[in-house]
Every structure is written in structure tokens, then in C-alpha cells.
C-alpha positions in Angstrom: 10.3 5.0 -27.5 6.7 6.3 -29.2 3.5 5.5 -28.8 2.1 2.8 -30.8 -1.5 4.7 -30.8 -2.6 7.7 -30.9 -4.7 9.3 -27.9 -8.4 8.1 -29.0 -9.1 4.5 -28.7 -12.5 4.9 -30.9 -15.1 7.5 -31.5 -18.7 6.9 -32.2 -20.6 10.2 -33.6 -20.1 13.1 -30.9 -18.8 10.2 -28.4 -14.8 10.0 -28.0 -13.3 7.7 -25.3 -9.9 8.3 -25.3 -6.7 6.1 -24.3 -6.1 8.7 -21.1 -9.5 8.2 -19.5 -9.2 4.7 -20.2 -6.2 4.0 -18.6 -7.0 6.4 -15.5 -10.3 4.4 -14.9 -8.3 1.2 -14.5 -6.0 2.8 -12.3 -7.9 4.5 -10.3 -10.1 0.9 -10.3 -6.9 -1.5 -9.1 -6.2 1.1 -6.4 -9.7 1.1 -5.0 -9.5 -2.8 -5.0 -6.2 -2.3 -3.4 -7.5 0.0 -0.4 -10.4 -2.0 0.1 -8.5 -5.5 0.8 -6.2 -4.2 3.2 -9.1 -2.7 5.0 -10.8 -5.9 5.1 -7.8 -7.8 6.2 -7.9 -5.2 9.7 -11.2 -5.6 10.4 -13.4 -3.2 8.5 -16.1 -3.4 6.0 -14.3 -3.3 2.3 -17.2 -2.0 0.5 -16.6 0.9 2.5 -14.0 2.1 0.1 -16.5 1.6 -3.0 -18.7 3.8 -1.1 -16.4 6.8 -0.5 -14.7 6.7 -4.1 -17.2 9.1 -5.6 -17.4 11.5 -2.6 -13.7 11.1 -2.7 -12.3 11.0 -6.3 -14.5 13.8 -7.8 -13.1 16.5 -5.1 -9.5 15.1 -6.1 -10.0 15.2 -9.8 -10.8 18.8 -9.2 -7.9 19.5 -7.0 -5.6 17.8 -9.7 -6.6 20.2 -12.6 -6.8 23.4 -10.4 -3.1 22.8 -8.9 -1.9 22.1 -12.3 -3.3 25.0 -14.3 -2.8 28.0 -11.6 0.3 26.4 -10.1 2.0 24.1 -12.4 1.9 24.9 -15.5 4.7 27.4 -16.6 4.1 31.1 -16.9 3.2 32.4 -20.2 0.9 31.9 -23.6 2.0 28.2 -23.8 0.8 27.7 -20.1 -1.1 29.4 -17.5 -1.9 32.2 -19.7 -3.3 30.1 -22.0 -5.8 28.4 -19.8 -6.6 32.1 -18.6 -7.4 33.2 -22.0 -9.0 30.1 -22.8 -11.2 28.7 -19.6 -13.5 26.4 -21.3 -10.0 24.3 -22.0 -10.2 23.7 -18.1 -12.3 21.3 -17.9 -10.8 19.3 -20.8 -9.3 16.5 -18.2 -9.0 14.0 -20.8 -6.3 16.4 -22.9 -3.6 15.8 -19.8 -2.8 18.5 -17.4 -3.0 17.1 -13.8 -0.9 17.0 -10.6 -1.3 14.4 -7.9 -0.7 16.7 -5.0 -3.6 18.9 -5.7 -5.4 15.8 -5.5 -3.7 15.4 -2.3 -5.2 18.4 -0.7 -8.9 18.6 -1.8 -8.9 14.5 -2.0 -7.3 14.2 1.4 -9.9 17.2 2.7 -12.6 14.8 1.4 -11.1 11.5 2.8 -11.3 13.3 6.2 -14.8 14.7 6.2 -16.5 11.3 5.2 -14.4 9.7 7.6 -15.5 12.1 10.4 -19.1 11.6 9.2 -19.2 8.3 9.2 -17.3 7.3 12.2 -14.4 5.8 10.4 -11.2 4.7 11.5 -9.3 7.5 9.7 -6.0 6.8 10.3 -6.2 3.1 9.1 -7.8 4.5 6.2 -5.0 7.0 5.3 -2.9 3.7 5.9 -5.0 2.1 2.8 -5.1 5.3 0.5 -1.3 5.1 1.0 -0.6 1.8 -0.1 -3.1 1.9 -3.1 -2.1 4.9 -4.3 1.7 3.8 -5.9 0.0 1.2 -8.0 -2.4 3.5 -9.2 -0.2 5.9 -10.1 2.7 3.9 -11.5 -0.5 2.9 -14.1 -1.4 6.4 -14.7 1.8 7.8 -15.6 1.3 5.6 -18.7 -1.4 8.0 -19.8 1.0 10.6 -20.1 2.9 8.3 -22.6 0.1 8.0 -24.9 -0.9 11.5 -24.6 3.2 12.6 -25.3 3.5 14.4 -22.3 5.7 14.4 -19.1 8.7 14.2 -20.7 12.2 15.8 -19.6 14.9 17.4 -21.4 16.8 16.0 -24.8 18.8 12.6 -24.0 21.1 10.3 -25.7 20.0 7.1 -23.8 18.2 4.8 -25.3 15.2 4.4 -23.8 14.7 8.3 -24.5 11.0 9.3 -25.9 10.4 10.6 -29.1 7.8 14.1 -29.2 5.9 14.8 -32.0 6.7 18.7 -32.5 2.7 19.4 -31.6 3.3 18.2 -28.5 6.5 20.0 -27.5 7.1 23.3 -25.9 9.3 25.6 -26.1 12.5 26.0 -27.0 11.8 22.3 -28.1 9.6 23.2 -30.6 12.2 24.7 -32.6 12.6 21.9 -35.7 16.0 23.1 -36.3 17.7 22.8 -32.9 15.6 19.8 -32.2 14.7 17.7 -34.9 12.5 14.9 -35.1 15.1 12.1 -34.2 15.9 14.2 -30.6 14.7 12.0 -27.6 13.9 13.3 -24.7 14.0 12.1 -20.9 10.6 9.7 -20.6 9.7 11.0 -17.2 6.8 9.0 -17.3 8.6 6.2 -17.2 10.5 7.1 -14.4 8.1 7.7 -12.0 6.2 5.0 -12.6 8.8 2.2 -12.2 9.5 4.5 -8.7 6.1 4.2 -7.6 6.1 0.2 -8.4 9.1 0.0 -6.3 7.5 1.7 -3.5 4.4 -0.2 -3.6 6.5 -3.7 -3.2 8.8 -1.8 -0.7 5.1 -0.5 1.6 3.7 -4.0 0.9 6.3 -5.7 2.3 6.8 -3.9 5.4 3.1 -3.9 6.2 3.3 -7.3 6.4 6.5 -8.4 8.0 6.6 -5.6 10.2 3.0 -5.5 11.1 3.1 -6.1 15.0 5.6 -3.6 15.1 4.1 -0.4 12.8 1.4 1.8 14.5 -1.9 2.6 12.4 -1.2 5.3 10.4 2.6 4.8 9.4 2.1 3.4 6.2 0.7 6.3 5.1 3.7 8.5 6.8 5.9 6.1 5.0 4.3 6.9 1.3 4.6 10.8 2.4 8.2 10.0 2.5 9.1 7.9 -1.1 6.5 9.5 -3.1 7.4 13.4 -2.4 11.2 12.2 -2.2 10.6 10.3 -5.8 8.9 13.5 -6.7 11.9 15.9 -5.7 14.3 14.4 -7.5 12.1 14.1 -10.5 10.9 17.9 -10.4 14.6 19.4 -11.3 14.1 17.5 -14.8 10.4 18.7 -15.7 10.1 21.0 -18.7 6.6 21.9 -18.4 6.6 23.2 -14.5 7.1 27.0 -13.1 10.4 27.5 -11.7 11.3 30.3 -9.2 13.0 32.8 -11.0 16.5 32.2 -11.1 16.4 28.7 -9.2 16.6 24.9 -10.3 13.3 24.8 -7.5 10.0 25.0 -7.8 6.7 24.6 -5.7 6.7 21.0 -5.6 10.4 20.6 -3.9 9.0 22.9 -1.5 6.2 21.1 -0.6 7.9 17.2 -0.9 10.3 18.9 1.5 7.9 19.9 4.2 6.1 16.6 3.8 9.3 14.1 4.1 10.4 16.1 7.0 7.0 16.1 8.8 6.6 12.4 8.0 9.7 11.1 9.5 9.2 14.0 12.7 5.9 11.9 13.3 7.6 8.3 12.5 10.0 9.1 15.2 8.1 10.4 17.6 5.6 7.7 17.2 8.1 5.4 18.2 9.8 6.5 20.8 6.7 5.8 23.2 5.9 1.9 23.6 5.7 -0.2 20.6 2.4 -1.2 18.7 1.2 -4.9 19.6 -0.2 -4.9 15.8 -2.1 -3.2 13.9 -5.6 -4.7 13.0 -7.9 -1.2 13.3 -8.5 2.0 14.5 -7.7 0.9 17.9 -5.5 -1.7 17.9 -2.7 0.4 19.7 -5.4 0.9 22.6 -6.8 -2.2 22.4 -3.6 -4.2 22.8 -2.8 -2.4 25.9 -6.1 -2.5 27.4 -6.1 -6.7 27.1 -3.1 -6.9 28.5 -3.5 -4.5 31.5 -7.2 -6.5 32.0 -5.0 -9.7 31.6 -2.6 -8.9 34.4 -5.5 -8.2 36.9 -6.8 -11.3 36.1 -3.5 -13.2 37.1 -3.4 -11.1 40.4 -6.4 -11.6 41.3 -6.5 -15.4 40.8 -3.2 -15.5 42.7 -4.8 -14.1 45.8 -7.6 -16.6 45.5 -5.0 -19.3 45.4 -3.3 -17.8 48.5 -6.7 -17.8 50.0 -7.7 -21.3 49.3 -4.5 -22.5 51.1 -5.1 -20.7 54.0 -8.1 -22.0 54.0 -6.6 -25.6 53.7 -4.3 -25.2 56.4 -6.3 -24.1 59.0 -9.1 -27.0 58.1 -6.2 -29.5 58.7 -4.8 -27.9 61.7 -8.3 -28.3 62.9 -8.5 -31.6 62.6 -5.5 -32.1 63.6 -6.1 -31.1 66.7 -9.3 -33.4 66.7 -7.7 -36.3 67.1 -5.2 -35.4 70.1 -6.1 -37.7 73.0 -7.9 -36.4 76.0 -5.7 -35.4 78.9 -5.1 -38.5 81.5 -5.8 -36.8 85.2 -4.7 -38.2 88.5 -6.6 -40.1 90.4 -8.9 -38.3 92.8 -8.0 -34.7 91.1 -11.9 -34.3 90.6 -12.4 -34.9 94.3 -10.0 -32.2 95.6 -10.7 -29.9 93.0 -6.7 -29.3 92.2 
């Protein structure tokens, strides 16, 4: 496996759109389209979600390259010391070097604040940003492809990646223990068929399980496959920071605090009363409120009918006793006054 282009798509003078930004615009495009149906299909205004993509994606794009330079990137001149002794390579987005959990945090941070500011369901929101995020990345990873990055160690399968030796780092870049013909794990690859998976897997249950999910768990749900797809995909990265002495890094500590916070909340979300569906911020509330107002209703019309046949019965014993006959007295009773 190679790339059958290089990294620029064309270049016009001092203009250079390149393959990575490209393919991250369409991604991050399908997702928004994504969000902004199933918001639309519970009740809110889709073009909602065009609104908050600017506010939203720029503090995310920012988180992405921050996490990855101070905290991903491996220790030393190839890595974070590099980007410390060159800065103005920072903001060179478009040369690869981003992580989707510190897009999580400043992104998410963002998400939250517009939706507090506008009075938006958040939750049901969170729900969307879950669901269209899978997609979105599964088509990203393919950026890494093009740009030959996110690749794992040497491997005999067949599907391995080949890296040119410009865009391998060490010990890989050593021509005579790893020639030209070594392939290597395509991580890429990897990740993005998980994140497919996981989108058909969310989109399913959201809709066959939808009177039974509260707002908010397909987003718990995504906090549990991507971080767990992310774990197991970590321990074969050769471009991250490891603890010293350790097969771990960072990111399996932070997947493992969000899978085991995400299914704490999954469970105790559903040990109270189950959701009657989910169509909205308050759905949950909603449902429970029609049906308490709905059984009020019934009692009260029940005690009208007891009422009205009360009311029957006593008009027809009335009449009833209309139509007796008057008494017959004896004759002369008037007279003696018995």
C-alpha cells in the first residue's frame, strides 16, 4: 500500500491546496450534514449546527494541534523539541500533526458554551456530535495516508504501508535495517474501518432502540468505542510519548477514564425508569409529564361518570315515586279525624 499522489493536489503561484486539507474539509463537511439531520429528525432547527461549526471547529482545530505537539508527539529533536525549537512550524496544520482528543476538550468546551448561550438542548446535541463524529473521522484518517503518516511498526501482512524514508522516524530511518520494501502497520487504515463500524453500530441502535435510549447516551456510547478503538490502537503507534519504561501512554489513560465514566453514567441512567423516546431536550420529562396529565384526566372523567349516574338514579327514583297511586282512606276517616 502507497499513495498514488503526493500531498499537493495543485499549486497556483504562492497558493498550495493540499490533499490533507482537502480531504479534512469533506470530512468535517459529511459530519456537519450528519449532526444536523439527526437534530432535525428530534425536533430542532438543523441549521443550528451550520451555525455553531465555526465557533466550534476553530477552538477544536486549536486543541488538536496543541495536544499533539506538547503531548503527543515523542520527546526529542524529531518531536516535541523540534516544534520547541521551531514554533512557526505550529501552525503548519496542513503538514499533519493532530490528535482528536484535544479537539475533544477545547471543541467540547466550545460545544458547551454556545449551547449555554443559546439555550440549546445540550445533551441532544452531544448525542449528534457523537454520531457524526465516526464518519468524519473514518474519512480523515485517509489524510494521514496521503501525508505517509500514522503508521505502526514493520509488518509482513499484506496490506502493510510502504514509508518513504523522509517520512519515517527513528530507528525506521535507518536504510539498512529497514529498507525501502519494509511495510509497516497502516494504522490509518485501521482506525478508520473501526470508526465506520461504529458509526453503523450507533446508527443502528439510535434507531431501533430509540424509545428505549435516554438523550444523551449516544454520545456516552461513542465515549465508549472510540477511546476503546483508540486503546488498543495506541500500544502500536510509533510516533507517540510513552511512559518511561511502559507499553502506556497518555491516551490509554485518558480512553480509560472515559470508557469507565461512560458506562458508570449508562448504568446509572438506567437503573431509574426507562426513556419513553427520545425526540429533544426533554423528551424524558415530557413523556412523563403527558402521561401523569393523562391519568388525571381518566380519573377525573371517571368521577363525572359516577356522578352522572347518580344523578340518573335519583331522577328515576323520583319519578318513580310519581306515579304511585294515592292512598285509598276509609270511609268517614276525614270526619273523625283518625
Amino acid at each position: 500500500m502507497y499513495p498514488p499522489f503526493g500531498p499537493i493536489l495543485f499549486q497556483l503561484g504562492p497558493l498550495t491546496v493540499r490533499w490533507y486539507g482537502v480531504i479534512m474539509v469533506i470530512a468535517i463537511l459529511i459530519s456537519c450534514w450528519i449532526a444536523s439531520r439527526y437534530v432535525a429528525r428530534h425536533g430542532q432547527d438543523s441549521t443550528i449546527i451550520w451555525d455553531m461549526l465555526l465557533w466550534v471547529l476553530v477552538p477544536a482545530l486549536i486543541g488538536e494541534r496543541l495536544y499533539y505537539i506538547f503531548i503527543q508527539s515523542p520527546r526529542g529533536p524529531n518531536g516535541h523539541g523540534h516544534y520547541l525549537a521551531n514554533p512557526i512550524e505550529i501552525l503548519e496544520i496542513w503538514k499533519g500533526g493532530m490528535h482528536i482528543y484535544g479537539a475533544f476538550i477545547l471543541g467540547g468546551i466550545a460545544l458547551v458554551l454556545y449551547a449555554r448561550i443559546y439555550k440549546l438542548p445540550l445533551l441532544l446535541y452531544l448525542d449528534a456530535a457523537g454520531l457524526a463524529l465516526l464518519p468524519g473521522q473514518a474519512i480523515g484518517r485517509w489524510a494521514n495516508f496521503i501525508n505517509q503518516e500514522l503508521y505502526g511498526p514493520p509488518t509482513t501482512l499484506p496490506w502493510g504501508l510502504r514509508i518513504d524514508v523522509a517520512h519515517r522516524i527513528p530507528p525506521y530511518n535507518n536504510f539498512i535495517l529497514y529498507p525501502d520494501s519494509t511495510l509497516f502497520h497502516p494504522l490509518f487504515l485501521y482506525e478508520s474501518v473501526a470508526n465506520l463500524i461504529g458509526f453503523v453500530l450507533l446508527f443502528i441502535i439510535s434507531r431501533r432502540l430509540e424509545k428505549r435510549l435516554h438523550t444523551g447516551d449516544i454520545f456516552l456510547l461513542y465515549l465508549i468505542w472510540y477511546p476503546l478503538v483508540r486503546f488498543c490502537l495506541e500500544f502500536l503507534r510509533t510516533d507517540s510519548w510513552f511512559f518511561p519504561g511502559t507499553p502506556f501512554n497518555i491516551v490509554h489513560l485518558l480512553s480509560t477514564i472515559a470508557i469507565i465514566t461512560a458506562i458508570i453514567l449508562l448504568i446509572v441512567r438506567h437503573r431509574s425508569k426507562p426513556q419513553i423516546a427520545v425526540g429533544g431536550a426533554n423528551a424524558g420529562t415530557a413523556g412523563h409529564v403527558e402521561l401523569g396529565q393523562a391519568h388525571k384526566e381518566l380519573e377525573a372523567n371517571n368521577k363525572q361518570t359516577e356522578n352522572d349516574n347518580a344523578d340518573v338514579e335519583e331522577s328515576e327514583s323520583v319519578k318513580a315515586k310519581e306515579k304511585e297511586p294515592a292512598p285509598v282512606h276509609a270511609e268517614g276517616a276525614d270526619r273523625t279525624g283518625l
